[in-house]
Biopython code that builds the backbone (N, CA, C, O; Angstrom):
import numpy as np
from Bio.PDB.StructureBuilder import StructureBuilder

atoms = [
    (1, "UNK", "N", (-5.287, -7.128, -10.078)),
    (1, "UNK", "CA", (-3.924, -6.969, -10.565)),
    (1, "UNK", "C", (-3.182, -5.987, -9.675)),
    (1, "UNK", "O", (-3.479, -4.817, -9.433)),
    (2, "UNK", "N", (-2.480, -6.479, -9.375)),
    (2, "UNK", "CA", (-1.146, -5.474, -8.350)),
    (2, "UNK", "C", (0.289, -5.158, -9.160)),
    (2, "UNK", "O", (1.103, -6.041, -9.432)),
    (3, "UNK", "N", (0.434, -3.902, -9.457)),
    (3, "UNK", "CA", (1.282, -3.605, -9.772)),
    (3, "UNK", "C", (2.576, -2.959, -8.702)),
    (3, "UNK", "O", (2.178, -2.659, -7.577)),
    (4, "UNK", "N", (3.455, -2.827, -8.869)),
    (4, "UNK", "CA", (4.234, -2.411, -7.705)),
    (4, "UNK", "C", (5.133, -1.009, -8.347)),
    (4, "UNK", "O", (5.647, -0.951, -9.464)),
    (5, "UNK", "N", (5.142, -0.055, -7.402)),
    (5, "UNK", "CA", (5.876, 0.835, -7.719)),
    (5, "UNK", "C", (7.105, 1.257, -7.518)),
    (5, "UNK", "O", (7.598, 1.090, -6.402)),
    (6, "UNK", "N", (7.912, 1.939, -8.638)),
    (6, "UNK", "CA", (9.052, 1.946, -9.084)),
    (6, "UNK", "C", (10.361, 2.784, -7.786)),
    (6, "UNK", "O", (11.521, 3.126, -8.016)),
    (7, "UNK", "N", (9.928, 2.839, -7.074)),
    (7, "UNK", "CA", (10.220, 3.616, -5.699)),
    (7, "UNK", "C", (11.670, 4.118, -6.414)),
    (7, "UNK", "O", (12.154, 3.358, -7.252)),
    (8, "UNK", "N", (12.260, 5.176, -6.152)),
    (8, "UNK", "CA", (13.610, 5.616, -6.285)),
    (8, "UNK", "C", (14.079, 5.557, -4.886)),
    (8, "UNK", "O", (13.187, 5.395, -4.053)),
    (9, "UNK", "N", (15.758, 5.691, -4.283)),
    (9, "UNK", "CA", (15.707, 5.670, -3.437)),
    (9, "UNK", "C", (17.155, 6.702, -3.267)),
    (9, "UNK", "O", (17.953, 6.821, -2.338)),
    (10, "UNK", "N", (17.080, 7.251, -4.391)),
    (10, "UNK", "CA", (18.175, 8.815, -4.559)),
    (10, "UNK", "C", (17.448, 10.252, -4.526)),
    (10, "UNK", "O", (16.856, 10.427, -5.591)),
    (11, "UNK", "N", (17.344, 11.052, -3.870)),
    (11, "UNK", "CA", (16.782, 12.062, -3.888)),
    (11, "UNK", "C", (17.390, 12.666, -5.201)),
    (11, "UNK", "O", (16.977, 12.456, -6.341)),
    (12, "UNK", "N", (18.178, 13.253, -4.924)),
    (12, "UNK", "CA", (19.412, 13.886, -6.252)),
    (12, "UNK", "C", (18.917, 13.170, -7.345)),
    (12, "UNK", "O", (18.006, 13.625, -8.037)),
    (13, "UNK", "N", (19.433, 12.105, -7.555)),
    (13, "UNK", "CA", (19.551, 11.149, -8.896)),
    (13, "UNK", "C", (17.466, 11.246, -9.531)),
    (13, "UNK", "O", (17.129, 11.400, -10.705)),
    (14, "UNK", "N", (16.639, 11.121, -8.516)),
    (14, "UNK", "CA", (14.890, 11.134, -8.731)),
    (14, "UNK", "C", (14.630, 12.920, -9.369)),
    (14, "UNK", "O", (13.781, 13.149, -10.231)),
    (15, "UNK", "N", (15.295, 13.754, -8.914)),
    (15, "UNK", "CA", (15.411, 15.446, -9.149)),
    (15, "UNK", "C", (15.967, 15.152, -10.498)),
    (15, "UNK", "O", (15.118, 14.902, -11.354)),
    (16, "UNK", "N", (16.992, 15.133, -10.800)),
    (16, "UNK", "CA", (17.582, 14.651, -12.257)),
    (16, "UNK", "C", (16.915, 14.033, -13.321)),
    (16, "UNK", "O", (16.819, 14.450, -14.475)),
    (17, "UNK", "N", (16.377, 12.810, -12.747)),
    (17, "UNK", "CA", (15.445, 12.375, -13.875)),
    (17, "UNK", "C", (13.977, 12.745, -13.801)),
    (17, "UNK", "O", (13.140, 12.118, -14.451)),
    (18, "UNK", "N", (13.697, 13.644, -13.103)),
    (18, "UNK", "CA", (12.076, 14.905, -13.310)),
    (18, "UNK", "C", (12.385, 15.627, -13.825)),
    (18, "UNK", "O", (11.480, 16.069, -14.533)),
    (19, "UNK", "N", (13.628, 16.314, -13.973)),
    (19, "UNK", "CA", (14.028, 17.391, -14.422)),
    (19, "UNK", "C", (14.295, 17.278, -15.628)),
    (19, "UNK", "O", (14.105, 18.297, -16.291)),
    (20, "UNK", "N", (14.953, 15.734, -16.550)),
    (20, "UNK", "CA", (15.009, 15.189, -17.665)),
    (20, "UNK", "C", (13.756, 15.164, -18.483)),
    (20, "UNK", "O", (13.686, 15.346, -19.698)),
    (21, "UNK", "N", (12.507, 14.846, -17.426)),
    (21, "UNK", "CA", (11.663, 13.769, -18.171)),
    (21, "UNK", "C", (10.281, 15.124, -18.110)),
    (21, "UNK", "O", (9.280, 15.295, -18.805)),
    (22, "UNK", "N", (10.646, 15.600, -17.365)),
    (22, "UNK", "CA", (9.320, 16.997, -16.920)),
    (22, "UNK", "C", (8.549, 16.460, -16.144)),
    (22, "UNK", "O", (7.619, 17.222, -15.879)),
    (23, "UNK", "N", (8.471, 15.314, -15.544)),
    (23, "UNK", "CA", (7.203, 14.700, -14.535)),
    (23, "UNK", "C", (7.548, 15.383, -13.125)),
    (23, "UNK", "O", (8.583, 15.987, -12.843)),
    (24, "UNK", "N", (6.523, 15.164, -12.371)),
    (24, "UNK", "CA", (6.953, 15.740, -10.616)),
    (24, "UNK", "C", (7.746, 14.825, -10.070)),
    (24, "UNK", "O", (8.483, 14.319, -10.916)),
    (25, "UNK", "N", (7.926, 14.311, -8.738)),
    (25, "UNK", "CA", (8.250, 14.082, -8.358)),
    (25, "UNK", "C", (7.020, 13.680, -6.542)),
    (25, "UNK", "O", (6.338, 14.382, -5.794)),
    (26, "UNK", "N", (7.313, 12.471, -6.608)),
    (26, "UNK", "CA", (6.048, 12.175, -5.440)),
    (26, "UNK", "C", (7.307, 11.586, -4.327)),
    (26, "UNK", "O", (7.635, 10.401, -4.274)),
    (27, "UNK", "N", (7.885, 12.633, -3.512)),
    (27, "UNK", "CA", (8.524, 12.130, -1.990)),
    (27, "UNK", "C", (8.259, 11.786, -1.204)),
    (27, "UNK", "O", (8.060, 12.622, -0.322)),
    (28, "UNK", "N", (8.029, 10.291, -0.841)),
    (28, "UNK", "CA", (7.417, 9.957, 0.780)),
    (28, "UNK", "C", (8.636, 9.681, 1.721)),
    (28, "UNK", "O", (9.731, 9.175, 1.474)),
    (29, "UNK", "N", (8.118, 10.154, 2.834)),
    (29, "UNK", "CA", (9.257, 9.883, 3.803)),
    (29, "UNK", "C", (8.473, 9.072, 4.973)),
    (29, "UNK", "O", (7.500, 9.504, 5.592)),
    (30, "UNK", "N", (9.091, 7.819, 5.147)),
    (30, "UNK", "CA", (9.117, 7.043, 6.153)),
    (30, "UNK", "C", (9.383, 6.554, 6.674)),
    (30, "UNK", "O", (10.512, 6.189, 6.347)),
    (31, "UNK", "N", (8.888, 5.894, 8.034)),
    (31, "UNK", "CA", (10.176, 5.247, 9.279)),
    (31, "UNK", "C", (10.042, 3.864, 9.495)),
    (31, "UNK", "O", (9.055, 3.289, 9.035)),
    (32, "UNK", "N", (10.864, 3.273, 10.106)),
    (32, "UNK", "CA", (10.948, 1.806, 10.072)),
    (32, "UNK", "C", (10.386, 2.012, 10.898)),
    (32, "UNK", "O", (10.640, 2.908, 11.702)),
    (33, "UNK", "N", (8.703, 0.633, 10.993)),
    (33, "UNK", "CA", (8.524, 0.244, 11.982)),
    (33, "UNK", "C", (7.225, 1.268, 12.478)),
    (33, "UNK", "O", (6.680, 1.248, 13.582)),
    (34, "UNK", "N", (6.982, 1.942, 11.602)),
    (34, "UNK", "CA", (5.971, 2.730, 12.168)),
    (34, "UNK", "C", (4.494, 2.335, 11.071)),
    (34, "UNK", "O", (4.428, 2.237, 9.845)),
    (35, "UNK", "N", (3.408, 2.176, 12.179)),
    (35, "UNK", "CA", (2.460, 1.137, 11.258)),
    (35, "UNK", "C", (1.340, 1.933, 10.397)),
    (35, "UNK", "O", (0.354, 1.311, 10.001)),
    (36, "UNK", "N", (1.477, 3.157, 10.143)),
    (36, "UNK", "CA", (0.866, 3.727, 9.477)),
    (36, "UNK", "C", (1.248, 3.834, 8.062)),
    (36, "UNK", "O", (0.562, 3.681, 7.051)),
    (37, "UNK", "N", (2.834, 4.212, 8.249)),
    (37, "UNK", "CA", (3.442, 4.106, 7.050)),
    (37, "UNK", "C", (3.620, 2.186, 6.207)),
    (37, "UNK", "O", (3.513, 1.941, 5.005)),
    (38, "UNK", "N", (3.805, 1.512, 6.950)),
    (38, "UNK", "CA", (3.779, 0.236, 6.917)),
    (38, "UNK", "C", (2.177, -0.512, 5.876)),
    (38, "UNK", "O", (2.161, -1.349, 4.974)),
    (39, "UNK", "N", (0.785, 0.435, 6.684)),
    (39, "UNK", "CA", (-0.109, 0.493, 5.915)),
    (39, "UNK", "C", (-0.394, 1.010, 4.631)),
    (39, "UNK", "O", (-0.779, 0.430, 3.616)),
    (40, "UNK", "N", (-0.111, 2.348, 4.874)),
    (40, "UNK", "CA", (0.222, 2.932, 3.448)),
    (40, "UNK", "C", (0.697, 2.278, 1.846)),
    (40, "UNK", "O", (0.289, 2.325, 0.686)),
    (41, "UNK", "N", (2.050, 1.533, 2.790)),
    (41, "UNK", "CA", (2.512, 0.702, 1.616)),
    (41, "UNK", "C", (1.973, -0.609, 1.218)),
    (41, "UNK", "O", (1.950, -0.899, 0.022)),
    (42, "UNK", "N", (1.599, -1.310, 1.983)),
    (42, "UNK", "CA", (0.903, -2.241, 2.201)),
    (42, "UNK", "C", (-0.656, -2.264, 1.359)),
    (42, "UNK", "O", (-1.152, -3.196, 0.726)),
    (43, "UNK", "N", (-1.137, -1.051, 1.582)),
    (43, "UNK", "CA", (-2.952, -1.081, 0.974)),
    (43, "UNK", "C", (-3.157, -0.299, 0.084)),
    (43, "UNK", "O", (-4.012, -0.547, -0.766)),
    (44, "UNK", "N", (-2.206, 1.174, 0.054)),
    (44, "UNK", "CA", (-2.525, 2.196, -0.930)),
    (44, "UNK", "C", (-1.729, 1.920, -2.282)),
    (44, "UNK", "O", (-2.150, 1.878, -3.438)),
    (45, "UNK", "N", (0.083, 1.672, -1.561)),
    (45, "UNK", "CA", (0.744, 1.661, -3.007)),
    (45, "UNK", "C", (0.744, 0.673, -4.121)),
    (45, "UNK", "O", (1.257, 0.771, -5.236)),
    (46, "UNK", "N", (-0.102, -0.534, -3.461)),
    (46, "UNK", "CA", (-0.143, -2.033, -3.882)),
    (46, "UNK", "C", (-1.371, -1.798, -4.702)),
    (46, "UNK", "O", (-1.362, -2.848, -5.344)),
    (47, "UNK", "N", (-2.530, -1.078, -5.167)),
    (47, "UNK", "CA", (-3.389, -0.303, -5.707)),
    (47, "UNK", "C", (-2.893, -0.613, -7.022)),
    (47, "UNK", "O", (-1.697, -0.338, -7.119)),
    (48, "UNK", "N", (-3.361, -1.053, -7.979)),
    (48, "UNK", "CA", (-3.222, -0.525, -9.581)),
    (48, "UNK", "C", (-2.950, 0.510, -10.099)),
    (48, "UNK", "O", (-2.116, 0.883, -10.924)),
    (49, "UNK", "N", (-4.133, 1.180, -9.253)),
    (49, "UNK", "CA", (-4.444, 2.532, -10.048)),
    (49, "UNK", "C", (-3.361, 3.718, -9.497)),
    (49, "UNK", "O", (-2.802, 4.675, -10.031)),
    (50, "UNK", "N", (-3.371, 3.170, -8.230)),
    (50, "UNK", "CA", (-2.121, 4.043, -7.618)),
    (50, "UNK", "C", (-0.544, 3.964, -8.213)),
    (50, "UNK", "O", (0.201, 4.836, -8.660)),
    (51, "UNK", "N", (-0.405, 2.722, -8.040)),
    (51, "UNK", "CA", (1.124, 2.376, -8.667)),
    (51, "UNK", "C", (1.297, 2.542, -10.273)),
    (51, "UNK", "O", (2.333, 2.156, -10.815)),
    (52, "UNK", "N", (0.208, 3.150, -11.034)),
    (52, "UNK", "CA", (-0.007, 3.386, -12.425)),
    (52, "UNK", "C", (0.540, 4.404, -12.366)),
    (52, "UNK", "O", (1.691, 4.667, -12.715)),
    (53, "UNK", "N", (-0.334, 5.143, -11.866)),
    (53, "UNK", "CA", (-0.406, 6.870, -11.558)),
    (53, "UNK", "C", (1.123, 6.978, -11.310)),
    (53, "UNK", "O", (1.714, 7.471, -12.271)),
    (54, "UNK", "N", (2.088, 6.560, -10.011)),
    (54, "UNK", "CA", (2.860, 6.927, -9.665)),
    (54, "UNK", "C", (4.278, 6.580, -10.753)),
    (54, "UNK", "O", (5.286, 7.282, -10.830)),
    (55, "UNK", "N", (4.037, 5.457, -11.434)),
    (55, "UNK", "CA", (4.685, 4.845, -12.031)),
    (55, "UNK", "C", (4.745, 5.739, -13.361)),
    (55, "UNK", "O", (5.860, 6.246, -13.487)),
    (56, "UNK", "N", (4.010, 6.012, -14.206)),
    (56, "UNK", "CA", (3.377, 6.762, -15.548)),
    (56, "UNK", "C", (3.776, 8.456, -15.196)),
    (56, "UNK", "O", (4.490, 9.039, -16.012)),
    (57, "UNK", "N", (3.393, 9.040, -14.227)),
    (57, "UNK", "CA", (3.147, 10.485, -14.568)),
    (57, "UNK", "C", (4.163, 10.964, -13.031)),
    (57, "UNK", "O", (3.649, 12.042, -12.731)),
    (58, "UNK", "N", (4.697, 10.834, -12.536)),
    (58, "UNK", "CA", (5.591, 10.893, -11.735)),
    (58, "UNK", "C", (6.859, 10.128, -11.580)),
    (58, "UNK", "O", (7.151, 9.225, -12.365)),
    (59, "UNK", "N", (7.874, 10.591, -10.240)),
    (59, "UNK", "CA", (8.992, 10.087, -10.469)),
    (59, "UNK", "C", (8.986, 9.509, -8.953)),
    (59, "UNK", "O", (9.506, 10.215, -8.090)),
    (60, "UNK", "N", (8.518, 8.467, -8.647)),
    (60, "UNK", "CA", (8.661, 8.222, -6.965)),
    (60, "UNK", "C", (9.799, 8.054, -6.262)),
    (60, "UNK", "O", (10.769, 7.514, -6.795)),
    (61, "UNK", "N", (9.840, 8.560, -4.777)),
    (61, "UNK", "CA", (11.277, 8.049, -4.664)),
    (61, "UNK", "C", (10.479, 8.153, -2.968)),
    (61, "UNK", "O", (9.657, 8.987, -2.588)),
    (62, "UNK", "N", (11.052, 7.039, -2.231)),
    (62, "UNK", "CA", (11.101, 6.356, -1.070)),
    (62, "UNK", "C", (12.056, 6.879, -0.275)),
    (62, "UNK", "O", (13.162, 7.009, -0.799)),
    (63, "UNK", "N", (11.888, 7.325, 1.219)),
    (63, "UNK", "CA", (13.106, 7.519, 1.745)),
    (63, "UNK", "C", (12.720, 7.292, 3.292)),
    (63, "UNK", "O", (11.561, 7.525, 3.635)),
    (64, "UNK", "N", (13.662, 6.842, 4.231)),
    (64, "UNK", "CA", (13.504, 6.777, 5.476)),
    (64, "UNK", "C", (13.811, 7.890, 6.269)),
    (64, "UNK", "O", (15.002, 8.200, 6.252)),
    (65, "UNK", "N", (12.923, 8.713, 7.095)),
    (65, "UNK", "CA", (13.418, 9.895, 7.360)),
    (65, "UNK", "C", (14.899, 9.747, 8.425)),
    (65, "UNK", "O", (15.836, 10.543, 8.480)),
    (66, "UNK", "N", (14.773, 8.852, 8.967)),
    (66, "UNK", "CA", (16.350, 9.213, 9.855)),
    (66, "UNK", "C", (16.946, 8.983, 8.973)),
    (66, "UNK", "O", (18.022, 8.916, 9.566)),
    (67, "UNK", "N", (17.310, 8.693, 7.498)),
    (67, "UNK", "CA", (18.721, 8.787, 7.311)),
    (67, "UNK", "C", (18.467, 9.584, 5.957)),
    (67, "UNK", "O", (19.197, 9.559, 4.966)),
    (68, "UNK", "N", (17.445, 10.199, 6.094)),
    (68, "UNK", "CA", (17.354, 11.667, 5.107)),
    (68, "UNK", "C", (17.100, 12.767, 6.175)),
    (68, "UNK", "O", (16.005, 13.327, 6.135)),
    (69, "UNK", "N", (18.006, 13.139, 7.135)),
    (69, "UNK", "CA", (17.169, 14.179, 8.123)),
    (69, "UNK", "C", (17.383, 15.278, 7.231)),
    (69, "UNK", "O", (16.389, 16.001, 7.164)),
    (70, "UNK", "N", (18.667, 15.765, 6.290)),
    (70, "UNK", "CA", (18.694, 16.694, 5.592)),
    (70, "UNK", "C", (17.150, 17.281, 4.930)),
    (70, "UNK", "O", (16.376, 18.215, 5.137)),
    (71, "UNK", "N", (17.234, 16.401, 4.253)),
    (71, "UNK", "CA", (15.397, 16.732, 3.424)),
    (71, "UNK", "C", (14.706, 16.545, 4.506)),
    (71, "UNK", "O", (13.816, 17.283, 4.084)),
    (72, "UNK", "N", (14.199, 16.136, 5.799)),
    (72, "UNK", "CA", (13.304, 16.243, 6.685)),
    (72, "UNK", "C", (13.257, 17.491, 7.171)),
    (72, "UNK", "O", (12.194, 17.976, 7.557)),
    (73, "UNK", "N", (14.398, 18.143, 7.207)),
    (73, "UNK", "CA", (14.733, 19.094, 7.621)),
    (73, "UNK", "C", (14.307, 20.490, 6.629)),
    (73, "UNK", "O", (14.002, 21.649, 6.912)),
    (74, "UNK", "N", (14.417, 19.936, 5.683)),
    (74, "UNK", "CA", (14.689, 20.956, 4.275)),
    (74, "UNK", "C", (12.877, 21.256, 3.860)),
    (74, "UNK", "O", (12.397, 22.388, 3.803)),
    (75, "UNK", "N", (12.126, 20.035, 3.621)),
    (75, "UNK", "CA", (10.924, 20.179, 3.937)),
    (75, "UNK", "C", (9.895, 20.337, 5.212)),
    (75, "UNK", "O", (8.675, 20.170, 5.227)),
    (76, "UNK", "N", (10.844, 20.736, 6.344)),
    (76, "UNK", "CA", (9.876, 20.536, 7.224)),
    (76, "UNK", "C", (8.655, 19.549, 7.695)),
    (76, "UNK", "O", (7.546, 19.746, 8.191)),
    (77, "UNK", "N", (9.385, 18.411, 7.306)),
    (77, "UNK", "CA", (8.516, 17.109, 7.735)),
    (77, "UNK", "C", (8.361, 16.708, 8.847)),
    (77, "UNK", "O", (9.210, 15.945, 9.308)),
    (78, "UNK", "N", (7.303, 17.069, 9.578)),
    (78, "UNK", "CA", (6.985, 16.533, 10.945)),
    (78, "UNK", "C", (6.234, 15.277, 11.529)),
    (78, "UNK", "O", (6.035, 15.081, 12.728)),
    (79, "UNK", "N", (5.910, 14.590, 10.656)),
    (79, "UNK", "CA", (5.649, 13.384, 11.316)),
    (79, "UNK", "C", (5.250, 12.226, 9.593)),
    (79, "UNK", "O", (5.005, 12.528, 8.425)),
    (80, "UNK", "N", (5.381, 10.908, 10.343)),
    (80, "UNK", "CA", (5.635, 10.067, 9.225)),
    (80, "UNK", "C", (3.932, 9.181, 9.148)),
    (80, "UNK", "O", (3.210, 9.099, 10.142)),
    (81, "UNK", "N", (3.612, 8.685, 7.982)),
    (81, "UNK", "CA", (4.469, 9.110, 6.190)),
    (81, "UNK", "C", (4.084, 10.267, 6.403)),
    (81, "UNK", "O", (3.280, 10.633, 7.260)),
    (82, "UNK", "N", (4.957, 11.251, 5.197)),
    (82, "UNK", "CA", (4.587, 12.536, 4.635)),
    (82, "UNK", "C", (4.915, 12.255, 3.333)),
    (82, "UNK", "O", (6.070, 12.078, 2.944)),
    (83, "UNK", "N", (3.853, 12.206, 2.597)),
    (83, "UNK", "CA", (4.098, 12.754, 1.021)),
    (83, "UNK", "C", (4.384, 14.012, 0.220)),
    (83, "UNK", "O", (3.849, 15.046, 0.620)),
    (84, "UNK", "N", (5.015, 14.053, -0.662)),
    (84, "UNK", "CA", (5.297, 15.266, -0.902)),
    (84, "UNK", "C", (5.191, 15.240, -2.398)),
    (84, "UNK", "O", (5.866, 14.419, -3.019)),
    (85, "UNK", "N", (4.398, 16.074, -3.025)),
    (85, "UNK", "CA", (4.660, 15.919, -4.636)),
    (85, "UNK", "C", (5.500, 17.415, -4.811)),
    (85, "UNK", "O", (5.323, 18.472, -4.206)),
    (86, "UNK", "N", (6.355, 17.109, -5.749)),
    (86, "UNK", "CA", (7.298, 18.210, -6.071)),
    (86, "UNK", "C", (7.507, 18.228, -7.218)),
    (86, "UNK", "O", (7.541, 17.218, -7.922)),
    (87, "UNK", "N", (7.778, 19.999, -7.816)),
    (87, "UNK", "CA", (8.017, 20.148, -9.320)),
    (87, "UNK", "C", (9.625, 19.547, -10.089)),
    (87, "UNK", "O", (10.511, 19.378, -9.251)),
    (88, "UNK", "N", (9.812, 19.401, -10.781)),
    (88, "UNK", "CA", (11.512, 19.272, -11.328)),
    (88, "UNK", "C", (11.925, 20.323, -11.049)),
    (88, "UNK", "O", (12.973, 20.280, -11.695)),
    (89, "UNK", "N", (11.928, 21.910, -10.258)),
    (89, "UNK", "CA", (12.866, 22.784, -9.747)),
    (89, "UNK", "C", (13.256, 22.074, -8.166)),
    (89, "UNK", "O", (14.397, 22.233, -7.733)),
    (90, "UNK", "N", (12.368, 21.397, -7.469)),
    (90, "UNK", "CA", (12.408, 21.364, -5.973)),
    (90, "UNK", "C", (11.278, 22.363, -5.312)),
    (90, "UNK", "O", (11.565, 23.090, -4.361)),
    (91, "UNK", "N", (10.408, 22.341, -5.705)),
    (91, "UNK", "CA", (9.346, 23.426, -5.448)),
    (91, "UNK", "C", (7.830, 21.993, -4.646)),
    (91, "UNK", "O", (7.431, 20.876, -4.978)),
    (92, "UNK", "N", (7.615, 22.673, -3.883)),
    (92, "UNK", "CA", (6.650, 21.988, -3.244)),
    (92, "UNK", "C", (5.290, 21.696, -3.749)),
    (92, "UNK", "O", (4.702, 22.734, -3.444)),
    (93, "UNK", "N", (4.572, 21.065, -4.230)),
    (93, "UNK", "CA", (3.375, 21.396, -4.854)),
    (93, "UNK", "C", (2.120, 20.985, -3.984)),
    (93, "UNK", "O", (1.111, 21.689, -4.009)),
    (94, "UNK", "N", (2.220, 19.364, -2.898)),
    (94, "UNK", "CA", (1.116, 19.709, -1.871)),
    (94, "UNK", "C", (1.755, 18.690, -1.070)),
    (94, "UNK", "O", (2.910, 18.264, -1.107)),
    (95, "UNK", "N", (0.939, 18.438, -0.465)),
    (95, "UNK", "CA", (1.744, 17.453, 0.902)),
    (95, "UNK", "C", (0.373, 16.422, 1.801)),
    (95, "UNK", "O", (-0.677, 16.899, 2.232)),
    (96, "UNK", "N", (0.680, 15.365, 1.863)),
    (96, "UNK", "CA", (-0.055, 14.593, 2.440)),
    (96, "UNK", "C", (0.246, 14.139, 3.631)),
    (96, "UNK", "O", (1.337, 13.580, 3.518)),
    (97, "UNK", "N", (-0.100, 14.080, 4.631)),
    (97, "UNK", "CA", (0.622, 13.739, 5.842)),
    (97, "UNK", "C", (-0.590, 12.603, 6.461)),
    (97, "UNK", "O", (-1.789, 12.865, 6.556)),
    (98, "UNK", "N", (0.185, 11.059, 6.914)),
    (98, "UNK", "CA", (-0.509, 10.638, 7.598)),
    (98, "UNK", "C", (-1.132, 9.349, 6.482)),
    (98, "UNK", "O", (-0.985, 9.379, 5.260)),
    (99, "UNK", "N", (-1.871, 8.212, 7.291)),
    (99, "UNK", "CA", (-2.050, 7.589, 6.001)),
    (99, "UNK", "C", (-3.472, 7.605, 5.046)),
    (99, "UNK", "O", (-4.556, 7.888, 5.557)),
    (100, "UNK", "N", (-3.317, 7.229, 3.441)),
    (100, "UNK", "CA", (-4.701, 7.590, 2.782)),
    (100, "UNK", "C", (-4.868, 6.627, 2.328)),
    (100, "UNK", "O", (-3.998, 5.800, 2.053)),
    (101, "UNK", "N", (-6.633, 6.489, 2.067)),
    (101, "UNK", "CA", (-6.967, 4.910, 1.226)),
    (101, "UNK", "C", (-6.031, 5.809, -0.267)),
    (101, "UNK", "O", (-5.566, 6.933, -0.455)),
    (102, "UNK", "N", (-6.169, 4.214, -1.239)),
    (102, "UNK", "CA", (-6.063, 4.713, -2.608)),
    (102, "UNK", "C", (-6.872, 5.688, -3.543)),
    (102, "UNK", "O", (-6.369, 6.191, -4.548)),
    (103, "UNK", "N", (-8.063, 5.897, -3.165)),
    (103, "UNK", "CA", (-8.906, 6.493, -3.366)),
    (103, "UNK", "C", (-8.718, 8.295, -3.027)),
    (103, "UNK", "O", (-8.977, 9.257, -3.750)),
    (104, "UNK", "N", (-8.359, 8.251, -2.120)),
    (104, "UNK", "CA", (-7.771, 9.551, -1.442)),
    (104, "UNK", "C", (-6.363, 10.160, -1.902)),
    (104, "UNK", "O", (-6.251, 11.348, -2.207)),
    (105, "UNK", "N", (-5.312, 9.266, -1.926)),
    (105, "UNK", "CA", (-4.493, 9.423, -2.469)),
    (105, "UNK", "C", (-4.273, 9.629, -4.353)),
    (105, "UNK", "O", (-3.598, 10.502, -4.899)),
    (106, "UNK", "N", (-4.816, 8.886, -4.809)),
    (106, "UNK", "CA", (-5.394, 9.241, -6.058)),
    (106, "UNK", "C", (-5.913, 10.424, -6.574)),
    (106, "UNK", "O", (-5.501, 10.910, -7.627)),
    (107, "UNK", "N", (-7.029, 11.046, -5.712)),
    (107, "UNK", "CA", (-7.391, 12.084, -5.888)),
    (107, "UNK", "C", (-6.278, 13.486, -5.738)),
    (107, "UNK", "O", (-6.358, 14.533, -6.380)),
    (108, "UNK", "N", (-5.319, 13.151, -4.762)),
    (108, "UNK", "CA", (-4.356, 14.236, -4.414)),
    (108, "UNK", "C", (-3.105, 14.134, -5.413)),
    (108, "UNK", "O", (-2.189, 14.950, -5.506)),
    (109, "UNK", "N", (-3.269, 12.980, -6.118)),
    (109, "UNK", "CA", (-1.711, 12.754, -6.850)),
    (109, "UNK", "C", (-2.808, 13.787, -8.738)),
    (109, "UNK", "O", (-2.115, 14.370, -9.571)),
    (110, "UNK", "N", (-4.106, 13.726, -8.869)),
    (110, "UNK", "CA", (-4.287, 13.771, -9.824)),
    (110, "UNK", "C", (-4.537, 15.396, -10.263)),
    (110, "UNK", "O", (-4.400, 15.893, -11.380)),
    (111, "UNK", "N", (-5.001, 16.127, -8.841)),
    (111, "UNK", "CA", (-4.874, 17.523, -8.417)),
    (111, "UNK", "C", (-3.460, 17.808, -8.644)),
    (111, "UNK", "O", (-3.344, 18.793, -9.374)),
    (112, "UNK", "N", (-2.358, 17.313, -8.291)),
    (112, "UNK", "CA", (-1.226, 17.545, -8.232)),
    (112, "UNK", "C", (-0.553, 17.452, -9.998)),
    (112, "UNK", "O", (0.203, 18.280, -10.506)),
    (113, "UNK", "N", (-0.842, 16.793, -10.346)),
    (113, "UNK", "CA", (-0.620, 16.661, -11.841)),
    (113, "UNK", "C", (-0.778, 17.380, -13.117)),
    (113, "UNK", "O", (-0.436, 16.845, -14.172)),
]
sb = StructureBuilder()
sb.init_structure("model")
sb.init_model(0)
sb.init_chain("A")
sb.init_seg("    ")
for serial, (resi, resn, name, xyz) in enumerate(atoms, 1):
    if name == "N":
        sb.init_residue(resn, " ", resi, " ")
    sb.init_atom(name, np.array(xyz, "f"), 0.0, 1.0, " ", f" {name:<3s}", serial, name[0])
structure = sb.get_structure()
């Protein structure tokens, strides 16, 4: 079973409704065309258990870093994907950089939680 996740694609508007709902916030930033991130989405987020997780106890939100350089900037994101789980203030809580099985990623979204 593949579930698919609810990606946001408002930074602001994803902060608002964590901040409503009390869940974190899971920020990935990625680039067109780059095949790591391409994998990522492709093998990790397509996961059940992943797109549960992200879907249920977080607030996901998707973004392409060139046309978020502000937040690339703001988090210091240096290379793509970078995940980012964040509190409803805007507070950083850990960061994944690079791509993870579901298994891996799972483990970091559940630490984070």
């Amino acid at each position: 079973m593949s579930t698919s996740v609810a990606w946001r694609e408002d930074y602001d508007a994803a902060l608002g409704e964590a901040r409503q709902s009390g869940r974190p916030l899971v920020v990935e930033f990625y680039l067109e065309g780059c095949p790591h991130c391409r994998r990522l989405a492709e093998e990790t987020h397509t996961d059940a258990r992943v797109a549960a997780a992200l879907n249920d106890r977080f607030v996901p939100v998707r973004l392409e870093g060139r046309q978020h350089m502000d937040l690339v900037q703001k988090f210091g994101v240096r290379g793509a994907p970078t995940t980012l789980i964040v509190d409803a203030a805007g507070k950083e809580l850990a960061r994944l950089v690079g791509f993870h099985t579901p298994e891996e990623y799972l483990a970091e979204l559940n630490k984070a939680a």
